[in-house]
N, C-alpha and C positions, 0 to 999 in steps of 0.2 A: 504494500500500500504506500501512496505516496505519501511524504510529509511537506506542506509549507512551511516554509522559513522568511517569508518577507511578501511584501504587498506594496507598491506603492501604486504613485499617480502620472502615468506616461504622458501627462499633458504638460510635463513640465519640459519635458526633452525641444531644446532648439539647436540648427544647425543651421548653416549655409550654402549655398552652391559651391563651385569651384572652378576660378579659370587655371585652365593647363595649358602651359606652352614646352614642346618638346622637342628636343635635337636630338641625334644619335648620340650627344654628349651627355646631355645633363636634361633633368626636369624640373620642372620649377612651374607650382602651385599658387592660388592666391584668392582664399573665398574673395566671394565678390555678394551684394546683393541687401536685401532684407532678410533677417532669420527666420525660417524655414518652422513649421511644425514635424511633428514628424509624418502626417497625414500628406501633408506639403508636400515633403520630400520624397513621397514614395511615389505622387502623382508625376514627377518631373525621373522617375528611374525607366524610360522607356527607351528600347533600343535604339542606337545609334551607329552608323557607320561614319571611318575615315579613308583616305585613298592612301597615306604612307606612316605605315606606324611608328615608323622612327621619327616623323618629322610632322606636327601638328598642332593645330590651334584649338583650341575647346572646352566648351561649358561645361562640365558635368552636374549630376543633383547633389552629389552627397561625396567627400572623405570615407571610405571604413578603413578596420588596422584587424590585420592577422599575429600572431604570434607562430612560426614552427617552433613548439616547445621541445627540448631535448631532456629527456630525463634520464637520470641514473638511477637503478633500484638492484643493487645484491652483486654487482659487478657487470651487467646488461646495461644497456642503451635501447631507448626506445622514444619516437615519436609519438606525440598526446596530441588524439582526435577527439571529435566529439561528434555526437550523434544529432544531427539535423531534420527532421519532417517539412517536407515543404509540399502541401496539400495544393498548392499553385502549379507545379509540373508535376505532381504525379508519383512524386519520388521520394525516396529519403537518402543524404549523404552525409559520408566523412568527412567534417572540415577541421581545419585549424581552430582554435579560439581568435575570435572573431567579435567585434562590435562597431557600430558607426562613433563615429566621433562628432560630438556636443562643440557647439559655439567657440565656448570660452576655453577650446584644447585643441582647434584647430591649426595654431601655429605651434603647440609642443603635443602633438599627436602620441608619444612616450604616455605620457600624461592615460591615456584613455585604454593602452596597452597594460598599466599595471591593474586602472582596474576593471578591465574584463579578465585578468588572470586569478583577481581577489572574487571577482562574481561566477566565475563560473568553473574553474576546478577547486575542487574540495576536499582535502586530505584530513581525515579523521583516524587520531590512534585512540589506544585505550583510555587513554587519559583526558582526552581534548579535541579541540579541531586547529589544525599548524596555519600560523600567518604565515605570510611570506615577507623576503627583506630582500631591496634592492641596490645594493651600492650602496648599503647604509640607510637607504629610508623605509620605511615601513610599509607592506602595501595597507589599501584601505580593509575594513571588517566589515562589511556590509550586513554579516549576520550575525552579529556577534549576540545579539541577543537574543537568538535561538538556537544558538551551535557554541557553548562556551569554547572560548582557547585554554591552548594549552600552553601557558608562559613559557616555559620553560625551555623548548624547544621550538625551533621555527625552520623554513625550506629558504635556501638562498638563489636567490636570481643572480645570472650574470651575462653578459652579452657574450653571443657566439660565435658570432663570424659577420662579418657587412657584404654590400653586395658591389659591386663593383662600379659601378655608374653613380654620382651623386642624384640626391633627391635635394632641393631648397621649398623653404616655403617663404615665398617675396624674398628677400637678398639670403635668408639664413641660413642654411645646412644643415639638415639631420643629421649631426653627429652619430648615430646607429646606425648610420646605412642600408637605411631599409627595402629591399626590391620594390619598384612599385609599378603598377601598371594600370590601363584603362581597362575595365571589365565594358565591353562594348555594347551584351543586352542588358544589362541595368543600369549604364549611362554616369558609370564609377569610376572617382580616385579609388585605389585600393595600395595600401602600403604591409607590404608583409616584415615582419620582424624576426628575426633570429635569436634564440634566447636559453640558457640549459638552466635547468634544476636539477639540486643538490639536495638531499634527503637526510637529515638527520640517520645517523646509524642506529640510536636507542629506539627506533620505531620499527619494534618486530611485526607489529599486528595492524599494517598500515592501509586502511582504504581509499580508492579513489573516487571520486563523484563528480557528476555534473550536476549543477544546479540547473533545472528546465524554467525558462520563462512563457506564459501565455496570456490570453488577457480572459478574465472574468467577463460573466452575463454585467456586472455592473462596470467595465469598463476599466479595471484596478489592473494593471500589473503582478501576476503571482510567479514566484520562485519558489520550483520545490523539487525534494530529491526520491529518488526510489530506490531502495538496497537492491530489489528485485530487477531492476532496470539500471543500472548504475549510467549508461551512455556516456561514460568516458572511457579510450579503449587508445591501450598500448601498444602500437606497430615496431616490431621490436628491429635494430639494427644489426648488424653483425659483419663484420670488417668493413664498416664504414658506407654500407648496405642495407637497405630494408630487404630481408628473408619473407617475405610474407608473412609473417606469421601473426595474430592478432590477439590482444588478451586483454584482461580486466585485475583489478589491483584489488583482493579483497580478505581482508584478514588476513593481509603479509603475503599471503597465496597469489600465484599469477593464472588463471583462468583462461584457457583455450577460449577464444570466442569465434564467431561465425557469422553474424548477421545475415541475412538472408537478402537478394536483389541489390548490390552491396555498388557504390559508387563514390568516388570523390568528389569533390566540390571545386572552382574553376578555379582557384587559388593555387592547385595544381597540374591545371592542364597545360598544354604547350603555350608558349608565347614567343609573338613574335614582335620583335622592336618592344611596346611600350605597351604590347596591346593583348590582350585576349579574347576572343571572339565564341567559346566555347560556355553552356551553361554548368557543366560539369563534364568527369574524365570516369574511362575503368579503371577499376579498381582491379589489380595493384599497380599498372601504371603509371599514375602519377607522382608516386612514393617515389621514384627515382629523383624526380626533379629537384626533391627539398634539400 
């Protein structure tokens, strides 16, 4: 059975458009407009074409920020997916962690990567449920007052590698490096991030979770998790490789998994120049690319 842990009010969410200008060198971002609802912004995500994807002028509706999370667990490597429903195609996919980015985090986009990593993986030991820490800052708690922590221990973020081509937003530089590209049928910035976590050793009995969000008959935003469902899921590495292989983190146990009709999400399908053109990839696939 599921449990909620948080409710709030999505009418607070605002963002802005985005102008993109891009050379085969460098991309460089710059909302533009009046803030955006999030009802707004989903009306303005309709497909879009360009003729040279290395070399473009263009609006988009919305900024999002990916994470490829890298985890360590027991001497293993593994890539952290999350499990997607998208009743609009048809489908459900593996993606990265994932969220649009808010107004006021549009020029440090970082900002909105820590906390969709604080909202939606979930590590619960015996004792508590682990924050995360950043280069020394703390991420946000979102639940904390439904999921107590566990002081004493916590999971450390640290940057894993950058991508080769700068990303600016107006003269600045993303220091992190982040790939980024145009997702062409939703009319998106998208900035992927590269990032490893580091696991406390005293957490023998360590579970993983995803917090699901949906909206209530009254219109609320709910976040809630399911032991039975956990939808966070381990694609495990091996000499520097995704092996196929897929599992779930529960009670310290690593769990075969299998999902059924199984696909990734366009985050990692092929791209080319600046651009992706694909609604998703197969699975396993796209695991190369990360």
């Amino acid at each position: 059975m599921s449990r909620i842990i948080a409710r709030k009010n999505p009418v607070v969410f605002k963002t802005q458009a985005i102008h993109v200008k891009a050379t085969p060198e460098v991309l460089c971002y710059t909302p533009v407009g009046n803030p955006l609802s999030f009802s707004e912004m989903q009306a303005l995500r309709q497909p879009v074409q360009i003729d040279d994807p290395d070399n473009f002028d263009l609006t988009v509706a919305n900024l999002g920020v990916s994470v490829d999370l890298t985890l360590h667990w027991q001497g293993r490597s593994f890539h952290v997916l999350v499990r997607q429903e998208r009743p609009d195609h048809g489908d459900n996919v593996l993606k990265l962690i994932s969220g649009y980015v808010p107004a006021h985090e549009l020029r440090i986009p970082m900002l909105t990567v820590m906390t969709e990593i604080a909202e939606e993986l979930l590590l619960e030991t015996e004792r508590g449920w682990l924050q995360g820490c950043y280069q020394g800052t703390w991420l946000p708690t979102p639940y904390a007052e439904t999921l107590p922590l566990y002081e004493k221990l916590n999971f450390e973020l640290t940057p894993h590698s950058g991508a080769t081509r700068p990303v600016l937003c107006r003269e600045l530089h993303l220091i992190e490096r982040p790939r980024a590209y145009v997702h062409l049928p939703t009319n998106s910035l998208q900035l992927v991030y590269q990032m490893r976590i580091d696991l406390p050793d005293r957490c023998r009995k360590l579970t993983a979770l995803h917090a699901d969000e949906y909206l209530d008959n009254h219109g609320q935003l709910i976040a809630s998790i399911d032991y039975r469902r956990p939808e966070l899921f381990l694609a495990e590495i091996e000499n520097g490789r995704p092996n196929g292989q897929l599992f779930s983190l529960e009670q310290g146990e690593l769990v075969n998994r299998r999902p059924k009709h199984l696909w990734l999400s366009e985050a990692l399908a092929q791209q080319r120049g600046w651009v992706i053109d694909q609604p998703r990839c197969p699975w396993p696939d796209g695991l190369e690319r990360l």
